[in-house]
N, C-alpha and C positions, 0 to 999 in steps of 0.2 A: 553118576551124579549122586551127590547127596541129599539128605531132606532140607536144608536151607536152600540148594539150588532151587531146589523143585518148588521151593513157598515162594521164591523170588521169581518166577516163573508163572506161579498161578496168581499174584500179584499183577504183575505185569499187564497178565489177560484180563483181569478182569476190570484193571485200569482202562486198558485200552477198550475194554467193550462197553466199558459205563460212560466213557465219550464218544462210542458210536452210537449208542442209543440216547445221549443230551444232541446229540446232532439231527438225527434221524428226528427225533420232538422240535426241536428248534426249527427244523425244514416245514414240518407239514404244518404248524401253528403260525408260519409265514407264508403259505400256499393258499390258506384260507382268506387270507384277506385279497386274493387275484380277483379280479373281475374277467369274467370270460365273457369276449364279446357278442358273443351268441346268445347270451342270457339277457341281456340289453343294451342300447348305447351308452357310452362312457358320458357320464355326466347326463341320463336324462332321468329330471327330475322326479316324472312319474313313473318310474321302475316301481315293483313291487320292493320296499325294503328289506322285508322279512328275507323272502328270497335272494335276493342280490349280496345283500349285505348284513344278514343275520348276527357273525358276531358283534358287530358295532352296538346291537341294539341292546346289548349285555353293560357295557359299559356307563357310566353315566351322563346324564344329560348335561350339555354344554352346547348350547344353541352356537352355532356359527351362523354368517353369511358368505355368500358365495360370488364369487365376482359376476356368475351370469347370474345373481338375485335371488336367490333360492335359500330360505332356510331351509339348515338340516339339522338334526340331533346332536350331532357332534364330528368332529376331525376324523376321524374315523369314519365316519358314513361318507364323507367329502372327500376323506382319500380313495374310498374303496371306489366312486361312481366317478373319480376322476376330477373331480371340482377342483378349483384355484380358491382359497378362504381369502376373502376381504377383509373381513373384522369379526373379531370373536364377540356374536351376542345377535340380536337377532336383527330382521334387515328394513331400514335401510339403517346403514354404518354411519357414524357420525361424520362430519363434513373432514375431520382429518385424515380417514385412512384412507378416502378415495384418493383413487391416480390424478 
Protein backbone atom coordinates (compact mmCIF):
# COMPACT_ATOMS: atom_id res chain seq x y z
CA UNK A 1 0.00 0.00 0.00
CA UNK A 2 0.92 3.40 -0.63
CA UNK A 3 0.78 6.65 1.50
CA UNK A 4 -2.51 7.99 -0.41
CA UNK A 5 -4.13 4.38 0.34
CA UNK A 6 -3.24 4.59 3.92
CA UNK A 7 -4.67 8.65 4.07
CA UNK A 8 -7.80 7.33 2.38
CA UNK A 9 -7.98 4.76 4.83
CA UNK A 10 -7.46 6.86 7.87
CA UNK A 11 -10.15 9.17 6.34
CA UNK A 12 -12.43 6.72 6.03
CA UNK A 13 -12.08 5.75 9.94
CA UNK A 14 -12.31 8.50 11.17
CA UNK A 15 -15.45 9.55 9.11
CA UNK A 16 -16.98 6.53 10.20
CA UNK A 17 -16.26 7.07 13.95
CA UNK A 18 -17.28 10.82 13.94
CA UNK A 19 -20.80 9.32 12.97
CA UNK A 20 -20.66 6.91 15.55
CA UNK A 21 -20.02 9.18 18.05
CA UNK A 22 -22.89 12.13 16.48
CA UNK A 23 -25.00 8.84 16.96
CA UNK A 24 -24.03 7.60 20.29
CA UNK A 25 -24.95 11.93 21.36
CA UNK A 26 -28.06 11.91 19.49
CA UNK A 27 -29.08 8.41 21.50
CA UNK A 28 -28.51 9.56 25.04
CA UNK A 29 -29.81 13.45 24.59
CA UNK A 30 -33.15 11.41 23.24
CA UNK A 31 -33.05 8.90 26.32
CA UNK A 32 -33.16 11.78 28.72
CA UNK A 33 -36.27 12.88 27.95
CA UNK A 34 -37.97 8.96 28.79
CA UNK A 35 -40.10 8.89 31.74
CA UNK A 36 -39.51 5.91 33.74
CA UNK A 37 -42.57 4.66 35.25
CA UNK A 38 -41.20 3.92 38.58
CA UNK A 39 -40.22 7.46 38.96
CA UNK A 40 -43.90 8.51 38.67
CA UNK A 41 -47.13 8.20 36.95
CA UNK A 42 -47.29 9.15 33.30
CA UNK A 43 -49.22 12.34 33.34
CA UNK A 44 -49.41 13.09 37.17
CA UNK A 45 -49.35 16.42 37.75
CA UNK A 46 -47.89 16.55 41.18
CA UNK A 47 -44.67 14.57 40.16
CA UNK A 48 -41.61 16.33 41.50
CA UNK A 49 -40.60 18.33 38.18
CA UNK A 50 -37.05 18.89 38.77
CA UNK A 51 -36.75 15.21 39.02
CA UNK A 52 -38.89 13.72 36.50
CA UNK A 53 -38.36 15.97 33.98
CA UNK A 54 -35.40 18.28 34.71
CA UNK A 55 -34.33 19.01 31.22
CA UNK A 56 -37.55 20.70 30.15
CA UNK A 57 -36.93 23.09 32.77
CA UNK A 58 -33.72 24.42 30.78
CA UNK A 59 -35.88 25.38 28.08
CA UNK A 60 -38.17 28.30 27.97
CA UNK A 61 -41.26 29.07 29.44
CA UNK A 62 -44.33 28.59 27.20
CA UNK A 63 -47.17 27.90 29.41
CA UNK A 64 -49.41 25.16 27.76
CA UNK A 65 -52.65 23.43 28.86
CA UNK A 66 -53.34 20.00 29.22
CA UNK A 67 -56.29 18.20 28.15
CA UNK A 68 -56.65 16.73 31.74
CA UNK A 69 -56.29 20.68 32.90
CA UNK A 70 -53.12 21.11 34.22
CA UNK A 71 -50.76 23.83 33.51
CA UNK A 72 -47.26 23.16 32.68
CA UNK A 73 -44.00 25.16 31.70
CA UNK A 74 -43.87 24.00 28.48
CA UNK A 75 -44.31 20.99 25.48
CA UNK A 76 -41.66 19.62 26.88
CA UNK A 77 -42.64 18.98 30.39
CA UNK A 78 -46.09 17.71 28.84
CA UNK A 79 -44.40 15.33 26.55
CA UNK A 80 -42.03 14.07 29.01
CA UNK A 81 -45.07 13.34 32.05
CA UNK A 82 -47.15 11.98 29.11
CA UNK A 83 -49.86 15.00 28.74
CA UNK A 84 -52.09 15.45 25.54
CA UNK A 85 -51.79 19.75 25.09
CA UNK A 86 -55.10 21.44 24.43
CA UNK A 87 -53.92 24.91 23.79
CA UNK A 88 -50.84 26.54 23.99
CA UNK A 89 -51.03 29.36 26.98
CA UNK A 90 -52.32 28.85 30.14
CA UNK A 91 -55.72 27.02 31.26
CA UNK A 92 -58.76 27.27 30.67
CA UNK A 93 -58.21 27.27 26.58
CA UNK A 94 -60.26 29.47 24.71
CA UNK A 95 -63.87 28.14 23.86
CA UNK A 96 -62.27 27.04 20.27
CA UNK A 97 -59.63 24.52 20.88
CA UNK A 98 -61.94 22.49 23.11
CA UNK A 99 -63.29 19.15 21.56
Amino acid sequence: MNVHEWNRIGIEFINGLSILILALALAASLSACRQSPDRAEAGDPAADSTELCGECLELPEAEICTVSGAALRNSCEAICRGQRILCNGPCPCPDETKP
